[in-house]
PyMOL Python script that loads the backbone (N, CA, C, O; Angstrom):
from pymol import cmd

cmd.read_pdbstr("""\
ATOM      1  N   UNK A   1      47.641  14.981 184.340  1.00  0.00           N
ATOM      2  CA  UNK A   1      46.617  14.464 185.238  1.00  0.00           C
ATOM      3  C   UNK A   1      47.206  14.266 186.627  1.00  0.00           C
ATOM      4  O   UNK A   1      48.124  13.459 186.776  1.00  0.00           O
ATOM      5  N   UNK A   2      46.725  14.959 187.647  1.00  0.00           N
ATOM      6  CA  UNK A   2      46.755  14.741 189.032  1.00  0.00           C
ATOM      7  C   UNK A   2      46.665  13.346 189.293  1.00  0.00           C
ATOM      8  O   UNK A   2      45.952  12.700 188.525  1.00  0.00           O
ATOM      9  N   UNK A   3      47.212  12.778 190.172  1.00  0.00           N
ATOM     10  CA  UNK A   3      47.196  11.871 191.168  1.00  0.00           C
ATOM     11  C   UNK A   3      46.977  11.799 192.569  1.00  0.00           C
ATOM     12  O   UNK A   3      47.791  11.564 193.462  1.00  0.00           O
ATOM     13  N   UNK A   4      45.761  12.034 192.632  1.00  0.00           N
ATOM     14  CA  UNK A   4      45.466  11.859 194.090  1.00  0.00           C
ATOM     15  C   UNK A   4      44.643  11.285 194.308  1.00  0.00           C
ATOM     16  O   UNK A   4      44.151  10.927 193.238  1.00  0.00           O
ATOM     17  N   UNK A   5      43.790  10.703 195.590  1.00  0.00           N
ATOM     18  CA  UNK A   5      42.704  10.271 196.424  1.00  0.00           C
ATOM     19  C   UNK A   5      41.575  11.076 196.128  1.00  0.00           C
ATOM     20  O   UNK A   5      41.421  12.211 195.678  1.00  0.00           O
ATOM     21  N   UNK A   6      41.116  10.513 196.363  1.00  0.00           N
ATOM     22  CA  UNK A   6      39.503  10.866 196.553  1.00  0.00           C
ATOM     23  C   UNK A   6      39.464  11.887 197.825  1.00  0.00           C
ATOM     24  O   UNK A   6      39.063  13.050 197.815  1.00  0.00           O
ATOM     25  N   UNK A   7      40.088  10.998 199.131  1.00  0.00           N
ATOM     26  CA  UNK A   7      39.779  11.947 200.281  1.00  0.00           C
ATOM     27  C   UNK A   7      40.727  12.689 200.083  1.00  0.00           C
ATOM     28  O   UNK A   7      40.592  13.590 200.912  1.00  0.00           O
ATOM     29  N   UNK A   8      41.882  12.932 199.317  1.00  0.00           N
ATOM     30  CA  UNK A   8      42.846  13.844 199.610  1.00  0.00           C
ATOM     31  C   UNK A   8      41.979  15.151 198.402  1.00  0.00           C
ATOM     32  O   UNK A   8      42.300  16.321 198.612  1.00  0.00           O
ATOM     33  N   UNK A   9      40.923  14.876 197.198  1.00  0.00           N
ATOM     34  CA  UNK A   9      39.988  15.823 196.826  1.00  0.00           C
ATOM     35  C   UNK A   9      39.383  16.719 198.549  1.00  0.00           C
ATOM     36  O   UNK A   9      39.563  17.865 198.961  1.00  0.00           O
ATOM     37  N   UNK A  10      38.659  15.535 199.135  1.00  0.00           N
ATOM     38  CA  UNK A  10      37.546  15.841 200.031  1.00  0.00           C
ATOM     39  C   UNK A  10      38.308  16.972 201.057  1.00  0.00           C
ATOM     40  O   UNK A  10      37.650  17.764 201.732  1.00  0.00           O
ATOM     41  N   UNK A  11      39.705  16.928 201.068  1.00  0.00           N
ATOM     42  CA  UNK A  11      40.242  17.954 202.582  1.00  0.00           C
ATOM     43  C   UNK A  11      39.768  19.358 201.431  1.00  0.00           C
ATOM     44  O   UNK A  11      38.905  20.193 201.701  1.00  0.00           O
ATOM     45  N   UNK A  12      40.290  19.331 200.611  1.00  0.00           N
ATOM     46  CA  UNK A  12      40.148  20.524 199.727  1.00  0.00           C
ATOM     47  C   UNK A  12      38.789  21.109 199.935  1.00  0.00           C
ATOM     48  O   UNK A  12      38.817  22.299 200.249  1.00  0.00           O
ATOM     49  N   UNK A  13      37.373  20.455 199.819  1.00  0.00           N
ATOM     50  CA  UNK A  13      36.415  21.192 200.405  1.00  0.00           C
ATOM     51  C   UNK A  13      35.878  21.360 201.628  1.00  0.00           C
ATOM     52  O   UNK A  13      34.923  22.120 201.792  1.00  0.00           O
ATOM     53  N   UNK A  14      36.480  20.606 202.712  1.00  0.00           N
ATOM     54  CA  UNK A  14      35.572  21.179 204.286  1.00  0.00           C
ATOM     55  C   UNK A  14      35.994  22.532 204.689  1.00  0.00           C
ATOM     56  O   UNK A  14      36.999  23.233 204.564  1.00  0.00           O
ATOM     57  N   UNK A  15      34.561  22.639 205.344  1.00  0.00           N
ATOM     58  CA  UNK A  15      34.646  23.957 205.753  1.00  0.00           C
ATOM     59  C   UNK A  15      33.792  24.600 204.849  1.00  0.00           C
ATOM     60  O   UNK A  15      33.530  25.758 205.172  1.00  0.00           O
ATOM     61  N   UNK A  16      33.094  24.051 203.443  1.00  0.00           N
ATOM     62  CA  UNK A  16      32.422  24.585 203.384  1.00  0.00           C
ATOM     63  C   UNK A  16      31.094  24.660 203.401  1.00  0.00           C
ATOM     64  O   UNK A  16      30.582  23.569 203.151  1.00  0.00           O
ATOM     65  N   UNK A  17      30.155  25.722 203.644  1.00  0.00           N
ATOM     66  CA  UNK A  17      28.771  25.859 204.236  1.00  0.00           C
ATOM     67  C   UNK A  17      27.817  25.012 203.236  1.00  0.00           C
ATOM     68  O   UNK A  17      26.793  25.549 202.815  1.00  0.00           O
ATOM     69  N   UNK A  18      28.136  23.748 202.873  1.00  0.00           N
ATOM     70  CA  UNK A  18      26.813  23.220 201.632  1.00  0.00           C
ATOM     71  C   UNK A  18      27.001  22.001 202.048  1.00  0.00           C
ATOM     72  O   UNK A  18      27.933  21.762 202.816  1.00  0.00           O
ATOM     73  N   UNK A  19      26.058  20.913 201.568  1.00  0.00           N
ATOM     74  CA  UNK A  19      26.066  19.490 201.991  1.00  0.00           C
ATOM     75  C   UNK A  19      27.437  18.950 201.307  1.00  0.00           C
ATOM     76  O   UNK A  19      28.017  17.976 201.788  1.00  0.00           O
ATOM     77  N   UNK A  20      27.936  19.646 200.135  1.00  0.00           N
ATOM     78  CA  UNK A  20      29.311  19.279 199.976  1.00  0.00           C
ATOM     79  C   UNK A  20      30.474  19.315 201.277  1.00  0.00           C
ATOM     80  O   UNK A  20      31.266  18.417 201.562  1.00  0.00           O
ATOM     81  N   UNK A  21      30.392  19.949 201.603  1.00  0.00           N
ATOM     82  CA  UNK A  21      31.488  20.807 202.748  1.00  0.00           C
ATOM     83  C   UNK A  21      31.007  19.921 203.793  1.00  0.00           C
ATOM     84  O   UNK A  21      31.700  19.152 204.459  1.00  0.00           O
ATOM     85  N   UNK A  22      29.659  20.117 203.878  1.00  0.00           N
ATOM     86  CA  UNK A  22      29.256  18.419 205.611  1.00  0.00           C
ATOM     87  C   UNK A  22      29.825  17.348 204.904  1.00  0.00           C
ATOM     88  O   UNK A  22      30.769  16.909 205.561  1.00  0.00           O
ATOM     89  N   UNK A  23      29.702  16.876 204.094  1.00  0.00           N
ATOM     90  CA  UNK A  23      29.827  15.422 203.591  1.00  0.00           C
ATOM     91  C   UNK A  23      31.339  14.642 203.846  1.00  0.00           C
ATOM     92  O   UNK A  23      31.644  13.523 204.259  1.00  0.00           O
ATOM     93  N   UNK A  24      32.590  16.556 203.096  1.00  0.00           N
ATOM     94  CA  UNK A  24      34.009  16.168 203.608  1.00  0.00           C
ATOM     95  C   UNK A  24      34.308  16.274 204.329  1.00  0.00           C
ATOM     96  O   UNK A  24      35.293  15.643 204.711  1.00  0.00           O
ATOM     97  N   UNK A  25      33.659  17.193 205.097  1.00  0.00           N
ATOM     98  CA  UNK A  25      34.183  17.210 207.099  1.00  0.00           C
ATOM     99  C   UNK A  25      33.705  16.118 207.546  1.00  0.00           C
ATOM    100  O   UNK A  25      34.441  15.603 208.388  1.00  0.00           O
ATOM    101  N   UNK A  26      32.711  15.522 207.309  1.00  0.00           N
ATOM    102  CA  UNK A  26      32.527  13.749 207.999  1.00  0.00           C
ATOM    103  C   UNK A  26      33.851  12.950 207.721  1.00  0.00           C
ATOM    104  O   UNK A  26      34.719  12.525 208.483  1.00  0.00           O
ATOM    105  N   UNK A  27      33.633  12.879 205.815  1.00  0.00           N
ATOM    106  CA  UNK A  27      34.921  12.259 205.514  1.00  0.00           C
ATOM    107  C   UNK A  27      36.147  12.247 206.419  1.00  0.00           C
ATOM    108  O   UNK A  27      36.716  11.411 207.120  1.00  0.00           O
ATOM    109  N   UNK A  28      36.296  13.415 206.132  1.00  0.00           N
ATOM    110  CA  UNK A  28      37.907  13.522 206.670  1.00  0.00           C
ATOM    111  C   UNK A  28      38.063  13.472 208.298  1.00  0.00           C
ATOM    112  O   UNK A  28      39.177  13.419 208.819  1.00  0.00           O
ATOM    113  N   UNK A  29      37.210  13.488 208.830  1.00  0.00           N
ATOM    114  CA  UNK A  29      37.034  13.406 210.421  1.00  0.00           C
ATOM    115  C   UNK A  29      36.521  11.534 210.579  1.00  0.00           C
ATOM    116  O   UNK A  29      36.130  11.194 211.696  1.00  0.00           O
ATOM    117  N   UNK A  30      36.551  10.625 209.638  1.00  0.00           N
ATOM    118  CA  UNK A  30      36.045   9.936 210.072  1.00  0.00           C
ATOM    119  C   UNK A  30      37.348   8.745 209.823  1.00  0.00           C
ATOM    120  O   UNK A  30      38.176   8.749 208.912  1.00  0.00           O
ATOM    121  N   UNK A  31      37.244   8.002 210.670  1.00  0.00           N
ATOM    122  CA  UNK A  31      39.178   7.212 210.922  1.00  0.00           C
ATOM    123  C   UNK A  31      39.044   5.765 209.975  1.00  0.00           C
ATOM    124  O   UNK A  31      39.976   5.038 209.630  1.00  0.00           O
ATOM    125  N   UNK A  32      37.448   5.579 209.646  1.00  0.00           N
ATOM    126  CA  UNK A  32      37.835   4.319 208.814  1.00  0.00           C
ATOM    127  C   UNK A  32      37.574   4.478 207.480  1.00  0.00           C
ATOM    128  O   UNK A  32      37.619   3.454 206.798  1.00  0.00           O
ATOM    129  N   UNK A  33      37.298   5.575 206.912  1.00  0.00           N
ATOM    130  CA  UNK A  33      37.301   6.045 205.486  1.00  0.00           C
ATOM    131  C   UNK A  33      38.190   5.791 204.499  1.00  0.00           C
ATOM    132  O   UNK A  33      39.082   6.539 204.098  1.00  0.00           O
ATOM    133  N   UNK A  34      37.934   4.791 204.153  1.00  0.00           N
ATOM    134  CA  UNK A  34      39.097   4.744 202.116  1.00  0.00           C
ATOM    135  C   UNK A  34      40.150   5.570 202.148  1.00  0.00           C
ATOM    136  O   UNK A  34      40.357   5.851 200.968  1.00  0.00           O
ATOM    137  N   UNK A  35      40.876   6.078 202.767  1.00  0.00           N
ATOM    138  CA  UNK A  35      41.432   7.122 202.348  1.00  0.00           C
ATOM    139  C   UNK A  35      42.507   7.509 201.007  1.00  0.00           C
ATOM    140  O   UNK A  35      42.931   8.554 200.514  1.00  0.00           O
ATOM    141  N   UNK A  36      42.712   5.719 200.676  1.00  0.00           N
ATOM    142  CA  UNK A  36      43.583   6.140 199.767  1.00  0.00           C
ATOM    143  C   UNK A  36      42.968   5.259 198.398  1.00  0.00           C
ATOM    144  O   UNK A  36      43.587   4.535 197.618  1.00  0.00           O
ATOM    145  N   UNK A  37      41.953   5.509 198.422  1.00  0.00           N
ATOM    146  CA  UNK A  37      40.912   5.135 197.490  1.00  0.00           C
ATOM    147  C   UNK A  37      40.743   5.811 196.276  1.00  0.00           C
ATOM    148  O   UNK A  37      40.590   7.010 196.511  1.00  0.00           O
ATOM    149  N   UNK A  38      40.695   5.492 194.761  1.00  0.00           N
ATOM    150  CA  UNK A  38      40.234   6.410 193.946  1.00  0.00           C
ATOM    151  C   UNK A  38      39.394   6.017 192.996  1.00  0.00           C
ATOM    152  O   UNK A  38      39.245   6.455 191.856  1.00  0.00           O
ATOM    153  N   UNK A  39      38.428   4.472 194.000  1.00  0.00           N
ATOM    154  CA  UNK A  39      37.467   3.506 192.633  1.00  0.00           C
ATOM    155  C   UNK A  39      36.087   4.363 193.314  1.00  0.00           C
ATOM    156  O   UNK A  39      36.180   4.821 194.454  1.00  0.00           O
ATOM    157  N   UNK A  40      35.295   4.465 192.808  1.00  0.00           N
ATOM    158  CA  UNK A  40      34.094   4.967 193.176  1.00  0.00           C
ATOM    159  C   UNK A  40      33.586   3.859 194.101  1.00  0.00           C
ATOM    160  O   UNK A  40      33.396   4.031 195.305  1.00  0.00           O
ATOM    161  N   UNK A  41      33.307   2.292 193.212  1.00  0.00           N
ATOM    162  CA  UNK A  41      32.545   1.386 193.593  1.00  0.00           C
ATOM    163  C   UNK A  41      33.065   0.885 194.996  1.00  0.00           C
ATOM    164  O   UNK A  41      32.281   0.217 195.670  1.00  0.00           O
ATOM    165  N   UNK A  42      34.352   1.158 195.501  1.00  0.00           N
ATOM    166  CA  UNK A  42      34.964   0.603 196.957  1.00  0.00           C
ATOM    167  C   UNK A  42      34.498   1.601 197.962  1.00  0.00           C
ATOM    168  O   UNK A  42      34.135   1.165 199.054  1.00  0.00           O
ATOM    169  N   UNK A  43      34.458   2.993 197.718  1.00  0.00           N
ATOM    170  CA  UNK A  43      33.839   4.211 198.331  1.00  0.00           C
ATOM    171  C   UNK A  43      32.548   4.115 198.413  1.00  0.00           C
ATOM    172  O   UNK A  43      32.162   4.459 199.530  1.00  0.00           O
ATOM    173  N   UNK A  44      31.641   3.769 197.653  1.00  0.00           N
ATOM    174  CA  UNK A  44      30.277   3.763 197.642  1.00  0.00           C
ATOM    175  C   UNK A  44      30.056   2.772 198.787  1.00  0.00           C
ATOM    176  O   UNK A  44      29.497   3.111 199.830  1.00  0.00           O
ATOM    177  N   UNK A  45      30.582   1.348 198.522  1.00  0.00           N
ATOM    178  CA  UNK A  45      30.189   0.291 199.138  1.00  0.00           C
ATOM    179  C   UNK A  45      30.427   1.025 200.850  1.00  0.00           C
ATOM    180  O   UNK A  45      29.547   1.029 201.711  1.00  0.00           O
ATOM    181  N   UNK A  46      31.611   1.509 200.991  1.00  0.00           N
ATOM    182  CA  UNK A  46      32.153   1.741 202.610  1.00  0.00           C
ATOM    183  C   UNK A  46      30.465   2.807 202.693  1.00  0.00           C
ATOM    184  O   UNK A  46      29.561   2.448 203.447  1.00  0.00           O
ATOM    185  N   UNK A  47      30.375   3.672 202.080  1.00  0.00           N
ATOM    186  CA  UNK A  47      29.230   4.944 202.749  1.00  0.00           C
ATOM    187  C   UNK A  47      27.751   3.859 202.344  1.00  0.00           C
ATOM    188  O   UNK A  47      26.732   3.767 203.030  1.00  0.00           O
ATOM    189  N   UNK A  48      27.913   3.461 201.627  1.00  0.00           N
ATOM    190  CA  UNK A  48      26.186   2.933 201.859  1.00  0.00           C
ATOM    191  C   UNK A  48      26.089   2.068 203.292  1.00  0.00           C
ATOM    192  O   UNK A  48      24.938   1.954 203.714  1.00  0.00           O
ATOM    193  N   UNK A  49      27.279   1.361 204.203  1.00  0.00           N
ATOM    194  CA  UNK A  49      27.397   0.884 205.066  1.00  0.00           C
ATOM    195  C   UNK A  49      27.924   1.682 206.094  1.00  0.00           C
ATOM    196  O   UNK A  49      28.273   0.937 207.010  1.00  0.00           O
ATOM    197  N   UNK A  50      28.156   2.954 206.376  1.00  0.00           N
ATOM    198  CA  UNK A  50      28.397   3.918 207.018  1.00  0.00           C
ATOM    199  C   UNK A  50      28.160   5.597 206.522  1.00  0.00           C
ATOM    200  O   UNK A  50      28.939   6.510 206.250  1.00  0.00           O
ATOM    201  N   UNK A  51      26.527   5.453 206.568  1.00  0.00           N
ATOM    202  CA  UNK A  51      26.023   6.378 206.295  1.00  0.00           C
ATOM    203  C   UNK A  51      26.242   7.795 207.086  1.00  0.00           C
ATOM    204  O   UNK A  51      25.694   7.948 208.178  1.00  0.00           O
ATOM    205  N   UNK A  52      27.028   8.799 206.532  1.00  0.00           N
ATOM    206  CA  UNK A  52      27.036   9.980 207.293  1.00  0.00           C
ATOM    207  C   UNK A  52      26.028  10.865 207.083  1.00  0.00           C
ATOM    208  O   UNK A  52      25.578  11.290 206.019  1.00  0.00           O
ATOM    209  N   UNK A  53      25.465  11.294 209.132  1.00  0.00           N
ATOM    210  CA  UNK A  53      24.214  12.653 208.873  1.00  0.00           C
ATOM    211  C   UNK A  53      23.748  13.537 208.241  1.00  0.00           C
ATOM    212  O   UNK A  53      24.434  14.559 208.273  1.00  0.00           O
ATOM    213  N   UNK A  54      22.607  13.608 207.502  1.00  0.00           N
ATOM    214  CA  UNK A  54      21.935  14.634 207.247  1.00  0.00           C
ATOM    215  C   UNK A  54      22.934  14.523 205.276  1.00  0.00           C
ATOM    216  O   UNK A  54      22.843  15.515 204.552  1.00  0.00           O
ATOM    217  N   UNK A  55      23.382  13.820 204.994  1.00  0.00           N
ATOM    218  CA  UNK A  55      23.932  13.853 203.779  1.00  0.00           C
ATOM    219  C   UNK A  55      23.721  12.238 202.667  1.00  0.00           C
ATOM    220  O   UNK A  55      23.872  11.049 202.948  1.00  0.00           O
ATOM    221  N   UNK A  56      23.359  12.866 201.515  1.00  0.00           N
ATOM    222  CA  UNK A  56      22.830  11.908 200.496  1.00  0.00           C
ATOM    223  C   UNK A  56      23.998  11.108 199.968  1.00  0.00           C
ATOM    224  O   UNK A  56      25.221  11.245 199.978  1.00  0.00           O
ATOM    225  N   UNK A  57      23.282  10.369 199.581  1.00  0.00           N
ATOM    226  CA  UNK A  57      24.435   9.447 198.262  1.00  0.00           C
ATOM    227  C   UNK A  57      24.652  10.196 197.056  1.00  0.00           C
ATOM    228  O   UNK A  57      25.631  10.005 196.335  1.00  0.00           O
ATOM    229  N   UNK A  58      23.659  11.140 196.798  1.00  0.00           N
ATOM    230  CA  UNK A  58      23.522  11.677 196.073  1.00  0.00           C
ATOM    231  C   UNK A  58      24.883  12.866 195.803  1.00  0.00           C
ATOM    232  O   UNK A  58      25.448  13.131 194.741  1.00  0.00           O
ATOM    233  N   UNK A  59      25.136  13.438 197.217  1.00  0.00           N
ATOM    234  CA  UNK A  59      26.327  14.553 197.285  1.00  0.00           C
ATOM    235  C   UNK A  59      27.697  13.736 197.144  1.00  0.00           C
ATOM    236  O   UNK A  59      28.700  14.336 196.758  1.00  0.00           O
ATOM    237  N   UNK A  60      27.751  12.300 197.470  1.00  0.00           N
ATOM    238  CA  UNK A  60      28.997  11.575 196.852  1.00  0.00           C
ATOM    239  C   UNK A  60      28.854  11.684 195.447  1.00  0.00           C
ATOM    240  O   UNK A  60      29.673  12.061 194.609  1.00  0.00           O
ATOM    241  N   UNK A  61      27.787  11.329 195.333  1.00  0.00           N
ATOM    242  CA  UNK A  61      27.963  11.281 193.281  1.00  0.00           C
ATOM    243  C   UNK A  61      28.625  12.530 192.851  1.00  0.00           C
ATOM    244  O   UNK A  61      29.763  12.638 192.393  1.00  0.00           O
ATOM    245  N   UNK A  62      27.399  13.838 193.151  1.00  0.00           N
ATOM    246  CA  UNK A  62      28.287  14.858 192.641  1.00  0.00           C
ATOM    247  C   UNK A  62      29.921  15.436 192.894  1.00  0.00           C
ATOM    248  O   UNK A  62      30.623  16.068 192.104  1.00  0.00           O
ATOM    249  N   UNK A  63      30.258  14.945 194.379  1.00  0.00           N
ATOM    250  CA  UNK A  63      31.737  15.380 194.715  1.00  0.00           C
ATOM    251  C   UNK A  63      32.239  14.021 193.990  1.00  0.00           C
ATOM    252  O   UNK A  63      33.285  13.727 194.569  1.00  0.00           O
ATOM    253  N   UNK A  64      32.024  13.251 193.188  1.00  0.00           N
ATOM    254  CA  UNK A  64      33.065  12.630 193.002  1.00  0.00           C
ATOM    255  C   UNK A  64      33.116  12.710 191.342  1.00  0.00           C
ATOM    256  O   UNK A  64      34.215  12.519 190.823  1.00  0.00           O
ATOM    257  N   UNK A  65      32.308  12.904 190.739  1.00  0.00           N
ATOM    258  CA  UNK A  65      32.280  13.709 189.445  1.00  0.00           C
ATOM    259  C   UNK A  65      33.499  14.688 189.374  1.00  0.00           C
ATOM    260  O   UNK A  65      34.369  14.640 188.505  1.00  0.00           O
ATOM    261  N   UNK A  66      33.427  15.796 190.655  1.00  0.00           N
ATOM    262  CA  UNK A  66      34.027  16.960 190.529  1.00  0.00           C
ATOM    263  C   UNK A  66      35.152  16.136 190.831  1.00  0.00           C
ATOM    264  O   UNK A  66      35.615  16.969 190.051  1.00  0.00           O
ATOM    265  N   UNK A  67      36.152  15.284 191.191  1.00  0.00           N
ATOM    266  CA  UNK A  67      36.963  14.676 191.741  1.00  0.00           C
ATOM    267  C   UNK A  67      37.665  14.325 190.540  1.00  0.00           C
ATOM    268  O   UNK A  67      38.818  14.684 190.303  1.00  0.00           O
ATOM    269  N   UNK A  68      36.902  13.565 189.728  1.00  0.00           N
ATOM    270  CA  UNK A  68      37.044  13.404 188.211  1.00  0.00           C
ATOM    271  C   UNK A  68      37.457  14.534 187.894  1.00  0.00           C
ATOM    272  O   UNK A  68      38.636  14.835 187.709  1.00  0.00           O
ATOM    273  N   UNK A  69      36.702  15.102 187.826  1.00  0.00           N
ATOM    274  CA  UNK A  69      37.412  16.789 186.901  1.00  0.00           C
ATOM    275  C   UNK A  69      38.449  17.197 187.163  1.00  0.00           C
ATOM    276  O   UNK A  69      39.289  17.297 186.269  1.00  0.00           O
ATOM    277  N   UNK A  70      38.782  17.623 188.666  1.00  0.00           N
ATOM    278  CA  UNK A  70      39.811  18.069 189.215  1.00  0.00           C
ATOM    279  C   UNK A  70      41.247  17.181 188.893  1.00  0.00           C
ATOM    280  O   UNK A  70      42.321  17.635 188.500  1.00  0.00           O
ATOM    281  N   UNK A  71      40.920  15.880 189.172  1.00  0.00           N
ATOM    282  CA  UNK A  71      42.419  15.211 188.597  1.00  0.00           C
ATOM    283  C   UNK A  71      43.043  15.437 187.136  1.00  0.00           C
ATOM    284  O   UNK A  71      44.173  15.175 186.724  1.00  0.00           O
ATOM    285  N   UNK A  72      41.639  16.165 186.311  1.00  0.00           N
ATOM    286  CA  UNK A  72      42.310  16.619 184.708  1.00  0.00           C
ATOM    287  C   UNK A  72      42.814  17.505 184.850  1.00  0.00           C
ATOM    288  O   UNK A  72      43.600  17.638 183.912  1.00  0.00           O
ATOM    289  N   UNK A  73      42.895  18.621 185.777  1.00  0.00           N
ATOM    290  CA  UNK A  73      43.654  19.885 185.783  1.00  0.00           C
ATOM    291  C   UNK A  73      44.419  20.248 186.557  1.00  0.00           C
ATOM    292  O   UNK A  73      44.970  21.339 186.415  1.00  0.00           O
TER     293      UNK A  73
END
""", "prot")
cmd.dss("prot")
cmd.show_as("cartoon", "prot")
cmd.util.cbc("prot")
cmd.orient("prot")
């Protein structure tokens, strides 16, 4: 099992063209983000109080599912 961050998942997808890919280019462009975060519930709390454009709560859920996954392999 991997050990990493959450945002250190999120560099892995910007750049790409889907609300996934906006969601981590906010992330990772943004200076007060969790960065070394890997509880969901401390991440949630920061984005429901710093909502980034044009992107759901909904696309955290799913990138952080996949976040889950990725640390199994």
């Amino acid at each position: 099992m991997k050990s990493y961050s959450f945002y250190q998942f999120l560099k892995t997808k910007t750049g790409e063209k889907s609300d996934k890919g906006s969601f981590s280019t906010q992330a990772v462009n943004d200076p007060q983000f969790p960065i070394f975060s890997t509880d969901y519930d401390e991440i949630s709390d920061y984005l429901e109080k710093t909502p980034y454009d044009g992107v759901s709560l909904d696309t955290y859920d799913t990138l952080f599912e996949e976040y889950k996954n990725w640390l199994n392999y």
